[in-house]
C-alpha positions as CSV (number, residue, x, y, z in Angstrom):
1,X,19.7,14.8,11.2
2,X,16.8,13.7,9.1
3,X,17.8,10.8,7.1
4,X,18.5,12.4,2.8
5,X,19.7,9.4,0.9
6,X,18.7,9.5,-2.7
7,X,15.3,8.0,-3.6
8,X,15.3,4.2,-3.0
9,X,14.6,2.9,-7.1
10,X,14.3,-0.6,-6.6
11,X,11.6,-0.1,-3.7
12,X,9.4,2.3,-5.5
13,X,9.7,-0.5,-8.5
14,X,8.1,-3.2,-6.1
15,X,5.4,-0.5,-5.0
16,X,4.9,0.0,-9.0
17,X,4.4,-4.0,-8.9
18,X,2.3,-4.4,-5.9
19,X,0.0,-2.3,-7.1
20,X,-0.3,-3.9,-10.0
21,X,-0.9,-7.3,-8.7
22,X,-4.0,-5.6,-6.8
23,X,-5.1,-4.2,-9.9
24,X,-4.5,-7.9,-11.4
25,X,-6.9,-9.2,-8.6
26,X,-9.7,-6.8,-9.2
27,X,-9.9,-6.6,-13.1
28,X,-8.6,-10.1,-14.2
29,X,-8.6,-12.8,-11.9
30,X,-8.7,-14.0,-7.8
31,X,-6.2,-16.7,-8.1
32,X,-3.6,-14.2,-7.1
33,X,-5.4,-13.4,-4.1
34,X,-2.9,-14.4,-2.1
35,X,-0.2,-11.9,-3.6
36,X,-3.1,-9.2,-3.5
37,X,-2.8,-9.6,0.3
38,X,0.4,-9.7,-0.2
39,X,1.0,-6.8,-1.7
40,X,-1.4,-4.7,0.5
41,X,0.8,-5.2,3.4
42,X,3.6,-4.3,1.2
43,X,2.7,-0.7,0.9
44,X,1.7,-0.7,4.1
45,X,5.2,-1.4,5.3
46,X,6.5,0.9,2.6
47,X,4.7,3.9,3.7
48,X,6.0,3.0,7.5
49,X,9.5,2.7,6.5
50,X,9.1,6.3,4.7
51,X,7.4,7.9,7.3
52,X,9.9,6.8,9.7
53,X,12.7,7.8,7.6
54,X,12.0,11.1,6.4
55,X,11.0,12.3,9.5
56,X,12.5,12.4,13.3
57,X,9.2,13.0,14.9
58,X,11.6,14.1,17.9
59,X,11.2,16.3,20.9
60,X,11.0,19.6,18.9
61,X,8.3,18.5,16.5
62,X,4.9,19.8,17.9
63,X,0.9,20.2,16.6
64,X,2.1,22.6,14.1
65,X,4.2,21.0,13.1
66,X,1.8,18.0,12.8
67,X,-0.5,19.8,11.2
68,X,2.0,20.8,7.9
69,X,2.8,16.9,7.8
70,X,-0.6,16.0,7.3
71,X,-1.4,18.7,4.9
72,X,1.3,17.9,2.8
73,X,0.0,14.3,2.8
74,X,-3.8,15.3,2.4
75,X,-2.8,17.7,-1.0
76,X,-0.9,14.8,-2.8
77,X,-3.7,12.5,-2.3
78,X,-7.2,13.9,-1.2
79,X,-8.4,15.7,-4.2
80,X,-7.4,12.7,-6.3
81,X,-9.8,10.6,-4.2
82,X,-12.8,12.8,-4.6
83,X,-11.8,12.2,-8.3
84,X,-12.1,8.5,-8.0
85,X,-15.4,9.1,-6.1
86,X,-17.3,11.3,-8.4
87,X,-15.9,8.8,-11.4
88,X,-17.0,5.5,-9.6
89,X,-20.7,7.0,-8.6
90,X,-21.1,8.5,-12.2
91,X,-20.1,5.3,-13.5
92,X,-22.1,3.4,-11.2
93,X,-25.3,5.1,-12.3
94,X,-25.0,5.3,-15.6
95,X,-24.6,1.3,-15.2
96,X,-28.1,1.3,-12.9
97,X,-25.5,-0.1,-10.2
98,X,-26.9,2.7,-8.0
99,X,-30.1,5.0,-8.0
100,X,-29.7,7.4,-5.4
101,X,-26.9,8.5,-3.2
102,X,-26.4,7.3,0.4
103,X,-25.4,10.9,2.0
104,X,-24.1,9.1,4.8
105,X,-21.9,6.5,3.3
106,X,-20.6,9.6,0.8
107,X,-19.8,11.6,4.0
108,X,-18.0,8.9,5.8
109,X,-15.9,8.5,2.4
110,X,-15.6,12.1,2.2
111,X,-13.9,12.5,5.7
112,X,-11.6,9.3,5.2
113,X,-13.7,7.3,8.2
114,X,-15.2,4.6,6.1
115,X,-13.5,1.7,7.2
116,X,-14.5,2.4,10.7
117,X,-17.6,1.7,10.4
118,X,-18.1,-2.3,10.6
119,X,-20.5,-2.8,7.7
120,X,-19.3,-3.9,4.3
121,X,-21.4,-1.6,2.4
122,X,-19.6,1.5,3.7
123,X,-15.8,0.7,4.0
124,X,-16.4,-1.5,0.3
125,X,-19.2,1.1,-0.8
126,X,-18.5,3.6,-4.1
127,X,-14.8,3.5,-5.1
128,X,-14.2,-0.3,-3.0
129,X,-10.3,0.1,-2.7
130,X,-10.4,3.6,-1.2
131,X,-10.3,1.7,2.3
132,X,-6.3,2.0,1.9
133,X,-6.5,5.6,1.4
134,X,-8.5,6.1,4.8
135,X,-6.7,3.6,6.9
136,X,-3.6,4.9,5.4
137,X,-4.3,8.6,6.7
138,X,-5.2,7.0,9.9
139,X,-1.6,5.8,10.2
140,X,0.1,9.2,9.4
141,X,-2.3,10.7,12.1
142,X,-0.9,8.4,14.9
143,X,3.3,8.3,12.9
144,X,4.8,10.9,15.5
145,X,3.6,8.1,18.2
146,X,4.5,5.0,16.8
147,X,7.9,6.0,15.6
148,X,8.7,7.3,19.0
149,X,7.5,4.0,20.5
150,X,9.5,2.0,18.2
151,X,12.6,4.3,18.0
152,X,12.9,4.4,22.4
153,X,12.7,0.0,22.3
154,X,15.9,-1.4,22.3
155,X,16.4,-2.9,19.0
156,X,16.6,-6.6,19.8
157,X,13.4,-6.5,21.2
158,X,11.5,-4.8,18.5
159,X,11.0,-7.9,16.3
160,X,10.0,-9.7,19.4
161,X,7.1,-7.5,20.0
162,X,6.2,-7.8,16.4
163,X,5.5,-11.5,16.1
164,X,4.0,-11.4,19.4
165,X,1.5,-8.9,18.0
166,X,0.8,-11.2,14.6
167,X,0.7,-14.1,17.0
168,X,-2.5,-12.6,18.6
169,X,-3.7,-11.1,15.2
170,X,-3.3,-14.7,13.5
171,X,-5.4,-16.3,16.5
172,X,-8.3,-13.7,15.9
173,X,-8.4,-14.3,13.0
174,X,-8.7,-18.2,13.0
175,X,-11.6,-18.6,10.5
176,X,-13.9,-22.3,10.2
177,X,-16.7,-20.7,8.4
178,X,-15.3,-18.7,5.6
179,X,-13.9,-15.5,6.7
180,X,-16.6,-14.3,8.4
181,X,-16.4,-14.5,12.1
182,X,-12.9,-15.6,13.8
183,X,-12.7,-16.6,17.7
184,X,-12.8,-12.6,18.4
185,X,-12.4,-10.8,15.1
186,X,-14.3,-11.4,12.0
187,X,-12.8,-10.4,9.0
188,X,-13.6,-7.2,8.7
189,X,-11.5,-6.1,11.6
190,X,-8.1,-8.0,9.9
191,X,-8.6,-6.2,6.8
192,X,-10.2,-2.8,7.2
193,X,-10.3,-2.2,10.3
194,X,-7.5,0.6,10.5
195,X,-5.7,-0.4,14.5
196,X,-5.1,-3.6,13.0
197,X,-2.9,-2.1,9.9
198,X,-0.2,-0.9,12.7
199,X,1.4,-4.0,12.2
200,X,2.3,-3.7,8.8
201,X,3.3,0.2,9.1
202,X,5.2,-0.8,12.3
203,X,6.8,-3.3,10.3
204,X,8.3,-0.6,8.0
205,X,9.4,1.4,10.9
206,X,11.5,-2.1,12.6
207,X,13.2,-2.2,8.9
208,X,14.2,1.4,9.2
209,X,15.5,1.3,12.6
210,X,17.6,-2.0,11.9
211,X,18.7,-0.1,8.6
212,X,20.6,2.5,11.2
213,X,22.5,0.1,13.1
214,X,26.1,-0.6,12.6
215,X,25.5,-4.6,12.4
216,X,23.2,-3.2,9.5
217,X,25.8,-1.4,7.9
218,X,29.1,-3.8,8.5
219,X,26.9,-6.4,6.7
220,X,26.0,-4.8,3.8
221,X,29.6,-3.5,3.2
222,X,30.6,-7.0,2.7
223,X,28.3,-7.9,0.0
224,X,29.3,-7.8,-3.3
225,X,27.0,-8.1,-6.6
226,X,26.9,-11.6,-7.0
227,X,26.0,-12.1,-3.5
228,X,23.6,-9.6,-4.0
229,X,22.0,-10.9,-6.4
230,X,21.7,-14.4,-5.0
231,X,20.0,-12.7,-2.1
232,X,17.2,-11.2,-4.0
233,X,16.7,-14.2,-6.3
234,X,16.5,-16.2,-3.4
235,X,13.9,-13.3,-1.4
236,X,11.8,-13.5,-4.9
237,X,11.5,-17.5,-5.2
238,X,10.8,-17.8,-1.1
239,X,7.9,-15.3,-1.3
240,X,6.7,-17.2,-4.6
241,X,6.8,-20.6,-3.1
242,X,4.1,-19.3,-0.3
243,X,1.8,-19.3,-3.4
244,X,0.9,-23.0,-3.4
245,X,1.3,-23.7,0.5
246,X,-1.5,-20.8,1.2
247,X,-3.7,-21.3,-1.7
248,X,-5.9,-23.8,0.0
249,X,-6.5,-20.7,2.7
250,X,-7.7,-18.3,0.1
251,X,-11.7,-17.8,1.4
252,X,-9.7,-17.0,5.2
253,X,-8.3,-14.3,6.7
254,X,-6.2,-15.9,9.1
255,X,-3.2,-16.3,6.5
256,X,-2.5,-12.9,6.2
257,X,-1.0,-12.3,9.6
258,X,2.1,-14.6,8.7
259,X,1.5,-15.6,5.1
260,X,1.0,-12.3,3.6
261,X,2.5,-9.8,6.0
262,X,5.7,-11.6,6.9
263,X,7.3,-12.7,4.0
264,X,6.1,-9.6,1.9
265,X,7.3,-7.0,4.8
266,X,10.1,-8.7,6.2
267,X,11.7,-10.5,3.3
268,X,10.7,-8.2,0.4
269,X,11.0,-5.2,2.1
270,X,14.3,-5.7,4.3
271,X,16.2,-7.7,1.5
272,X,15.9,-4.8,-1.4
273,X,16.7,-2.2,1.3
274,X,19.7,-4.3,2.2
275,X,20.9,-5.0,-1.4
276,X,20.0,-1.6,-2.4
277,X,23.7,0.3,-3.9
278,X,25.4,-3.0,-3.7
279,X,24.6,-3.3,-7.2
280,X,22.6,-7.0,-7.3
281,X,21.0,-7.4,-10.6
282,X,17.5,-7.5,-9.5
283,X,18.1,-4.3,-8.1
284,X,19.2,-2.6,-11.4
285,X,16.4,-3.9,-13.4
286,X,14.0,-2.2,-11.0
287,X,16.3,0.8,-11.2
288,X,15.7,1.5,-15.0
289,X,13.5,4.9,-15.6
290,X,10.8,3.4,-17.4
291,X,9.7,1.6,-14.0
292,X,10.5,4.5,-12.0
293,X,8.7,6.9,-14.1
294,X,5.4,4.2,-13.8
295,X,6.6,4.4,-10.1
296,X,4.9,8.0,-9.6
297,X,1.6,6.8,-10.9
298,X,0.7,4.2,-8.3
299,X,-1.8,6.5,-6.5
300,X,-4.0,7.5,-9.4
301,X,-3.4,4.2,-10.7
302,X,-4.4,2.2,-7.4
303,X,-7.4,4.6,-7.1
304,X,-8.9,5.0,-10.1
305,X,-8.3,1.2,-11.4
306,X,-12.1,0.4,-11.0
307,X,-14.0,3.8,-12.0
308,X,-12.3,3.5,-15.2
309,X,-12.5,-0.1,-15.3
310,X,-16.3,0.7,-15.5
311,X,-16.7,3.9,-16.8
312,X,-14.6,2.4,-20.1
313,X,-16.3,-1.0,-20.0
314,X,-19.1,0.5,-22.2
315,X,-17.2,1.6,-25.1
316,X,-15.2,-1.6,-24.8
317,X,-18.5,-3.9,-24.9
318,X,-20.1,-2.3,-28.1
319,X,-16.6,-2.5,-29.3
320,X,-17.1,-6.5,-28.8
321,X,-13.2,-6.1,-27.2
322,X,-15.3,-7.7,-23.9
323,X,-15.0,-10.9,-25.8
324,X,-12.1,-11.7,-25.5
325,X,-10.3,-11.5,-22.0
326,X,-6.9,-11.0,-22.4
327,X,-7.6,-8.3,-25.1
328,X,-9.5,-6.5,-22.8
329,X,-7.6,-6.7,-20.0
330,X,-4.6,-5.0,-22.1
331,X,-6.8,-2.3,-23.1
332,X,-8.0,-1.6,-20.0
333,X,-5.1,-1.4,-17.9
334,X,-2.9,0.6,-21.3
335,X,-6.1,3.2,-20.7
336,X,-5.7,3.3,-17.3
337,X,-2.1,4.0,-17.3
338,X,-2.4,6.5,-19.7
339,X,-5.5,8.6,-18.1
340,X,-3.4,8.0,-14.6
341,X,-0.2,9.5,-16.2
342,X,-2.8,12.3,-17.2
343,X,-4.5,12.5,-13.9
344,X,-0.8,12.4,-12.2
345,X,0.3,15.4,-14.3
346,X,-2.5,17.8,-14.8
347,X,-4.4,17.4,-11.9
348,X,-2.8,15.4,-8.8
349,X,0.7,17.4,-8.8
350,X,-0.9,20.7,-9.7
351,X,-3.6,20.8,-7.0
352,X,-0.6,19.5,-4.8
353,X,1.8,22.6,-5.8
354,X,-0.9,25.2,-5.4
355,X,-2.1,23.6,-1.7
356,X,1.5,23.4,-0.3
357,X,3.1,26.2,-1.8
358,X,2.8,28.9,1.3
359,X,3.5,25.4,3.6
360,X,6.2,26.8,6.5
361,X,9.3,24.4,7.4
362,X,8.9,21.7,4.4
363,X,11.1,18.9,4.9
364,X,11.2,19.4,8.3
């Protein structure tokens, strides 16, 4: 049976806040690059643990059924991120950013391949953070794979493989020069680069399997709310306290293997699912429906924080609001909210409703 619990709260809440961190990084300031990184690796381990919970991937599922999975996933997102294209190009133009399209960068976007490509002007070209979408599809191409290889390892062993595979991933990417070229991979390859991303959605996939054991489950009986509690506190403060022991590696890449990944996967990731029902207080602040309701914009939000960042910043300068920083952050990110709650309602779940309606087997 396909695992039905009810809709993990506090985990979409940290979602909700990872992307806003990124969206903190982009519009406002880099000193939280860090907990951008961070937070990347977050969803990536979110969308893992998802994948490999709501579906078995077993012997029965086949290329049809393959096929529904990733058309369900393509209507949901896909015409939102032609949206964000045609905004950031219009917006680019109208700024003289651009003067004439590259067909061949717009088609590589347009078929979610961008980040393949090693050059920084195609997988950072038009709408920049619409790498995540492409690598992300990437992932959900190769799930039925990756879950079965995870699900068939003996559990003990699964973690092992892990940091053996961020071991090598932190040695390629051993930067001296800035980020640029590591002793095999250069930068490019530990942050784009879609093979490399595995880790993180594998990640996701070691939390759900570990989540289904009965040491799992006779441990998280025994907690109570205060003890709960203590362990998110305690998961929240640990991941903070990275902050000023990997600031100094901020123009690298090389931290993200275990100072990003690790402590945002495993400890953020595996403590709230552990808490979750046990009724820690951390846990019911994320659960209150304001933060659930932002929750379902993080996908127009993520995408279209920079083509409205500059398709607003216009208005905003004749407006003289560009003058003062934390005035215009506010009214930039309230904006984007709001169009993204627009976006989310009138456009994003309609399209998705009309494109999966006739789908076969849903929720298989």
């Amino acid at each position: 049976m396909i695992d039905r619990q009810t809709y993990l709260k506090p985990l979409a809440s940290l979602q909700f806040f990872a992307v806003v961190v990124v969206v903190l990084v982009h519009l406002w300031t880099k000193d939280l690059l860090f907990f951008g990184n961070a937070c990347v690796s977050f969803c990536f381990a979110y969308s893992g643990y998802f994948t490999a919970r709501h579906h078995r991937f077993d012997g029965t599922y086949g290329m049809k059924d393959h096929l529904r999975f990733m058309w369900s996933k393509l209507a949901k997102i896909y015409p939102l991120h032609v949206l964000a294209l045609i905004i950031c190009i219009l917006s680019a133009y109208r700024m003289g950013h651009i003067d004439s399209i590259n067909f061949k960068m717009l088609a590589a976007h347009l078929t979610l391949t961008s980040p393949w490509f090693p050059y920084q002007s195609y997988y950072f070209g038009y709408n920049t953070v619409a790498w995540f979408i492409c690598v992300l599809f990437f992932l959900y191409i190769v799930a039925p794979v990756v879950v079965r290889f995870w699900r068939r390892l003996p559990l003990a062993w699964q973690p092992v493989l892990l940091a053996l595979l961020l071991a090598v991933e932190f040695v390629g990417g051993y930067t001296t020069d800035g980020g640029n070229q590591g002793l095999f991979l250069n930068s490019y390859h530990l942050c784009q680069f879609p093979p490399i991303r595995l880790l993180e959605f594998s990640a996701g996939i070691i939390i759900f399997n570990f989540s289904q054991s009965a040491w799992w489950r006779e441990h998280q009986s025994r907690l109570t709310p205060r003890r709960a509690t203590f362990i998110e506190v305690g998961a929240i403060v640990l991941t903070a306290l990275l902050y000023p022991l990997c600031k100094n590696y901020l123009n690298t890449y090389c931290f993200r293997a275990f100072c990003a990944s690790f402590p945002m996967v495993i400890t953020m990731l595996g403590v709230f699912l552990f808490t979750n029902g046990q009724g820690g207080a951390v846990s019911r602040a994320l659960s209150v429906k304001p933060l659930t309701c932002l929750s379902t914009l993080d996908a127009e939000i993520y995408l279209l924080q920079l083509g409205l960042y500059f398709a607003l910043l216009p208005a905003f300068e004749s407006c003289g609001i560009t003058q003062y920083p934390i005035l215009h952050f506010t009214m930039q990110f309230s904006s984007l909210i709001f169009i993204s709650w627009l976006v989310h309602r009138y456009y994003t779940q309609p399209i998705a409703r009309l494109l999966t309606a006739s789908l076969p087997g849903k929720g298989k």
